[in-house]
C-alpha positions in Angstrom: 4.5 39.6 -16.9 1.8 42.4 -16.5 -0.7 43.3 -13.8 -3.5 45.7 -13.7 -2.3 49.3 -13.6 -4.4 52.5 -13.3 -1.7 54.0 -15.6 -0.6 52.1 -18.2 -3.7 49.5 -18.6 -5.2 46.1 -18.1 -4.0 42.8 -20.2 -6.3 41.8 -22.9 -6.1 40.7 -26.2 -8.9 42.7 -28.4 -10.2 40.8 -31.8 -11.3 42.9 -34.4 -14.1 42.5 -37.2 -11.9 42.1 -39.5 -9.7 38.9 -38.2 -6.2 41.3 -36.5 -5.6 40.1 -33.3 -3.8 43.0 -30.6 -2.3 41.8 -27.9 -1.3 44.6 -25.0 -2.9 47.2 -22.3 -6.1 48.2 -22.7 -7.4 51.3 -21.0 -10.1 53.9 -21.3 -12.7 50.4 -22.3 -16.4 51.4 -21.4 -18.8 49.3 -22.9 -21.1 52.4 -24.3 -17.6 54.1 -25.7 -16.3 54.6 -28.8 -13.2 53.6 -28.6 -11.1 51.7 -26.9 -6.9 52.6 -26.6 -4.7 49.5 -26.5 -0.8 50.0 -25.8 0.0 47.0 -27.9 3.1 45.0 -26.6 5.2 42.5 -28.8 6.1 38.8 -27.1 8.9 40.3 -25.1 6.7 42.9 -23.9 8.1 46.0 -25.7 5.5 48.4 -26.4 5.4 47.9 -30.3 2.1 51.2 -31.3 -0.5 52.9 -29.4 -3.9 51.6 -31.3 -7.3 54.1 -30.3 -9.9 51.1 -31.3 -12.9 51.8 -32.7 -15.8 50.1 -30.3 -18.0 49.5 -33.2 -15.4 47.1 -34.9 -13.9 45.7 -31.9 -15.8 41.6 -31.7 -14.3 41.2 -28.3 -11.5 41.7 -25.5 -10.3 39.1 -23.4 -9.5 40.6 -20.0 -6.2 37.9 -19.0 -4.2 38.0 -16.1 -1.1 38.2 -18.1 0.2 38.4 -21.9 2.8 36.6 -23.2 3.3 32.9 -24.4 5.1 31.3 -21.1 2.9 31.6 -18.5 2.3 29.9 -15.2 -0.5 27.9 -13.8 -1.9 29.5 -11.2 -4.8 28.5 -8.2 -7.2 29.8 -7.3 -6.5 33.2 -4.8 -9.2 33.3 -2.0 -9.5 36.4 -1.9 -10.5 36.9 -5.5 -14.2 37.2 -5.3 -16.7 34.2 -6.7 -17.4 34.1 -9.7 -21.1 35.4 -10.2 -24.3 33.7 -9.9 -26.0 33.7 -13.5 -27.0 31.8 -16.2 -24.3 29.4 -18.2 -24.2 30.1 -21.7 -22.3 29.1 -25.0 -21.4 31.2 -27.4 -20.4 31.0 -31.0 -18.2 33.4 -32.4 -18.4 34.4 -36.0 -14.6 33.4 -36.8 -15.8 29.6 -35.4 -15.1 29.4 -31.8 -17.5 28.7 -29.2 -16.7 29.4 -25.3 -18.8 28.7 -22.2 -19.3 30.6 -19.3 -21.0 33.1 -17.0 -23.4 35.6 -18.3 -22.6 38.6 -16.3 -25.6 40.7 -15.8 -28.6 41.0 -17.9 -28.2 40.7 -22.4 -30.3 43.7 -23.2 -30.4 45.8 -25.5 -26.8 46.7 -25.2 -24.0 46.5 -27.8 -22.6 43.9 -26.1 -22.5 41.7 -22.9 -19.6 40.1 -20.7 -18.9 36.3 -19.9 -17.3 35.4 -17.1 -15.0 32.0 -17.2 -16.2 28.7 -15.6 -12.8 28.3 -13.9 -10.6 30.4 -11.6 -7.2 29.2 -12.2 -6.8 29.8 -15.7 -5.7 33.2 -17.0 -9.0 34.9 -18.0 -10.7 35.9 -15.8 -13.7 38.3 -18.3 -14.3 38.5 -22.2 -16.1 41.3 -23.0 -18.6 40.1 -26.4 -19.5 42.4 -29.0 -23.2 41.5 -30.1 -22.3 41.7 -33.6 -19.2 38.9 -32.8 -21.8 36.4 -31.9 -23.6 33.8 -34.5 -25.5 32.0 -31.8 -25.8 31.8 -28.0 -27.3 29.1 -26.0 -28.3 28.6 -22.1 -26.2 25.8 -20.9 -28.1 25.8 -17.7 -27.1 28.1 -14.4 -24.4 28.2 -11.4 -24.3 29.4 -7.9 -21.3 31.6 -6.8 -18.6 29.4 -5.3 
């Protein structure tokens, strides 16, 4: 339904501190900013508001390859790069949910950290985590780049 576009944005789906859920094209997103825009987009993909996010209550944004509730399976394209070497982690969210995956690059001290999915195929492919989104994370042990 969507694709990556310099102009318009990148599919994600942003969760917010306070339990909303936006579905739509984010752009501007820099992990350091302070905000974030979304062009959020109904089920039919109409362009329902234009949301500037504030960073500091966004919990996290789920980079997909596509919005929408029919969507395809898809393989793996070889020329999508690996995914990255790095630790495997779970994560427990503060609204209950726990998700495994990559740690991409180092926790820190920043405001927040990505995961990179386990699997190719499926259609996210990063979640940016907001520190303050997380109860608990664990090491799950570590892959090598495929």
């Amino acid at each position: 339904m969507f694709g990556p576009s310099a102009e318009k944005g990148h599919p994600a789906v942003v969760v917010m501190g306070d339990g909303r859920r936006f579905a739509g094209l984010a752009s501007n997103f820099h992990p350091g900013g302070a905000s974030l825009r979304l062009r959020e987009v109904d089920r039919g993909g109409s362009m329902v508001e234009i949301h500037d996010l504030d960073m500091y209550e966004v919990h996290a944004i789920f980079f997909v390859r596509e919005l929408g509730l029919t969507r395809s399976h898809r393989k793996a394209d070889p020329e999508e790069p690996p995914r990255p070497d790095g630790p495997v982690v779970q994560v427990q969210f503060v609204w209950g949910e726990m998700m495994q995956g990559v740690l991409d690059g180092p926790l820190g001290t920043r405001p927040g950290f990505f995961l990179k999915p386990l699997a190719r195929t499926g259609n996210l492919i990063s979640v940016y985590v907001s520190r303050q989104a997380v109860v608990r994370i664990e090491a799950a042990g570590a892959v090598r780049a495929r």
